[in-house]
N, C-alpha and C positions, 0 to 999 in steps of 0.2 A: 471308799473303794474297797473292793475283794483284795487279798493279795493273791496275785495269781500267782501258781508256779510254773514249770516249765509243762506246755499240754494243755494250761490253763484249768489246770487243777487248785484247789485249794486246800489248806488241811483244816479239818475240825479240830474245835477247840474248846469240849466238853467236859460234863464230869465222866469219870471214869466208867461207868456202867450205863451213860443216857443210851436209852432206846432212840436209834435213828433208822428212818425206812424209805427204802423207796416206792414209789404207790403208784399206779398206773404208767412205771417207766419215767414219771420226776423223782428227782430226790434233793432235799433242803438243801436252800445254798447260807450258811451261815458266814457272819463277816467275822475275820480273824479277832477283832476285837470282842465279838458277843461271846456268851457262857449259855452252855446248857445244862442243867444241875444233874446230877444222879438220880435215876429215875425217872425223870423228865421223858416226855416223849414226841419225837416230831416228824411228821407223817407227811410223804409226797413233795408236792411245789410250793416249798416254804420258801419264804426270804424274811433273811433275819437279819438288820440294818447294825450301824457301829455300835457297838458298849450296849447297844440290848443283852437283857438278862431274862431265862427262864427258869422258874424254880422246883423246887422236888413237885412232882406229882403233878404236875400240869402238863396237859395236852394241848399240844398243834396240831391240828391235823387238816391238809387239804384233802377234799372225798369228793374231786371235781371239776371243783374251783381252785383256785390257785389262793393261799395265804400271803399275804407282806407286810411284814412288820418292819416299822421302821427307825431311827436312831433313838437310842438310849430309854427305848419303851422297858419296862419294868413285867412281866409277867408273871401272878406269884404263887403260892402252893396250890393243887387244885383248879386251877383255874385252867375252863376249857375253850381254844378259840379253834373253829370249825368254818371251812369254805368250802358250800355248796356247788352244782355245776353251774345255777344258774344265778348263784349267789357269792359271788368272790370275796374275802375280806380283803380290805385296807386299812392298815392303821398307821396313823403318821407317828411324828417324832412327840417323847416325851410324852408318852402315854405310861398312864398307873393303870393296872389290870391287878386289882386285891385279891386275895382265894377267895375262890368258891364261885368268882364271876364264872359268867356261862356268853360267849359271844359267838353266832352263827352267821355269818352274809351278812354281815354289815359291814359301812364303811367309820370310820374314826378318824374326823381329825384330828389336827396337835394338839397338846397341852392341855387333855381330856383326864379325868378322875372317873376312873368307875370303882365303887368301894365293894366291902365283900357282899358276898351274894347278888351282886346284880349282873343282869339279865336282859341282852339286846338282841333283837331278832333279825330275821332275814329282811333284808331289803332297808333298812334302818339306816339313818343317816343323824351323825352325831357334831353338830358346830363346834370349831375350835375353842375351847378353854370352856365346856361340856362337863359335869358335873352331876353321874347319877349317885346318889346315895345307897346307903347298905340297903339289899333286899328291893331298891328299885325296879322298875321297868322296863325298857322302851320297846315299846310292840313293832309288831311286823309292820313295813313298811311307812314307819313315824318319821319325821324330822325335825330334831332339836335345829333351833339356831345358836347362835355363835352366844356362848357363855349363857347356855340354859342350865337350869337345874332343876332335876326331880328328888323331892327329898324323899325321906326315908319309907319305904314301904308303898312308895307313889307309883300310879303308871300313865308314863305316858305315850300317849296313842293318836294317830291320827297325822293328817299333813291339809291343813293349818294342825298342829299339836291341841291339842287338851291336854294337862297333866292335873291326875284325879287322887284323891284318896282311894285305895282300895276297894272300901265300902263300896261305894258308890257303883256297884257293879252292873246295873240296868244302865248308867249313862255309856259306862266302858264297854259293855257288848253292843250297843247302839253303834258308837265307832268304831268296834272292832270287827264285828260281821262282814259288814262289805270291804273289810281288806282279803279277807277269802285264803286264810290258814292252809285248810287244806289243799285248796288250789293252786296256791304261791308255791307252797315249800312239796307237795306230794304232785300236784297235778289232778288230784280225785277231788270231783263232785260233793258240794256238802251236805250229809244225812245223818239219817240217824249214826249214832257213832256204832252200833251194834252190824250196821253194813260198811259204813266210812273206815274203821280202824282196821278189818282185813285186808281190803287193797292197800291204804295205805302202808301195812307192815308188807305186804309184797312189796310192794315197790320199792321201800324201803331196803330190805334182803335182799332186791336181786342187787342193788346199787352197792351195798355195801359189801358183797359177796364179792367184789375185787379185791378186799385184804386178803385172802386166799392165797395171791400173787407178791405178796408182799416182799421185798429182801432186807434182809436188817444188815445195815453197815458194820462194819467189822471197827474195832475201836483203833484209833489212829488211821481210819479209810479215809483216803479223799475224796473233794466233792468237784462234779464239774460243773463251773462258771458259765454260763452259755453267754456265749457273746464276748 
């Protein structure tokens, strides 16, 4: 539970300096028990579950989509999780997030290990007690099942999954094509990239052109509970 106060307020219970913001009119609802380190920064309609921890230089940010983290998930230097409009994260309890991970619109469930530098994409669905190794995978729109593992440098791709070496990059664009990158996550046509990466950076920009509006919380500000 939140501890509410009177109003249904809560109060933060950060490092001293974390950047907190409100983004499109949400703003994070952390649980009295979780930490957000100095430096840290968390952006929009977060929920931040009990005894969750975020560490120096790691980003939250919802840019749409709403984020939820949930109890005693570990988040750690560097690591960035990001909820799209039409890609929301979930991550359940007792989830490890190592630096340098990078997680957008996907969903996580419990008791999941992603080690440093790995990388899950939009629409991604990861089975309980999940397991991607350093520098792993999971592409757009992939679903692990319950206690999969991609090891180190692997990717995996696809729903039924493949999980491939690297190398192997003729089979992984075979499955990876018809998930439609630019389509899923931009909404633009796929081309040449010489036409495809302008609108995508449009549309990009104009989306992201709502930090503009941002408010940074004031340190000891309260947060309201909804509900």
């Amino acid at each position: 539970m939140y501890s509410a106060m009177p109003g249904g307020d809560v109060a933060i219970l950060t490092g001293r300096f974390s950047l907190l913001l409100e983004h499109r009119g949400k703003r994070p609802k952390v649980h009295e028990s979780a930490y957000v380190a100095p430096t840290a920064t968390i952006c929009g309609d977060v929920t931040m579950g009990e005894n969750s921890r975020v560490l120096f230089g790691a980003v939250v940010t919802a840019e749409g989509g709403p984020v939820e983290i949930g109890a005693e998930c570990i988040v750690m230097e560097n690591a960035v999780i990001r909820g799209a409009p039409k890609h929301p994260i979930r991550i359940g309890d007792h989830v490890l997030v190592r630096p340098r991970a990078y997680l957008t619109g996907c969903n996580i469930e419990n008791n999941v290990f992603l080690a440093t530098g790995s990388t899950v994409f939009n629409g991604a669905h990861l089975g309980e007690g999940s397991e991607v190794r350093v520098n792993g995978i999971v592409h757009l729109r992939t679903v692990l099942q319950k206690d999969s593992l991609v090891p180190i440098g692997w990717v995996a791709v696809g729903d039924p999954v493949e999980i491939l070496p690297s190398h192997e990059h003729e089979r992984i664009w075979a499955l990876q094509e018809p998930l439609d990158f630019p389509g899923t996550v931009f909404g633009v046509e796929r081309g040449p990239a010489g036409t495809m990466t302008p609108e995508m950076t449009r549309r990009y920009a104009r989306g992201l052109e709502k930090h503009r509006e941002d408010l940074p919380l004031g340190a000891g500000e309260r947060l309201i509970v909804e509900g």
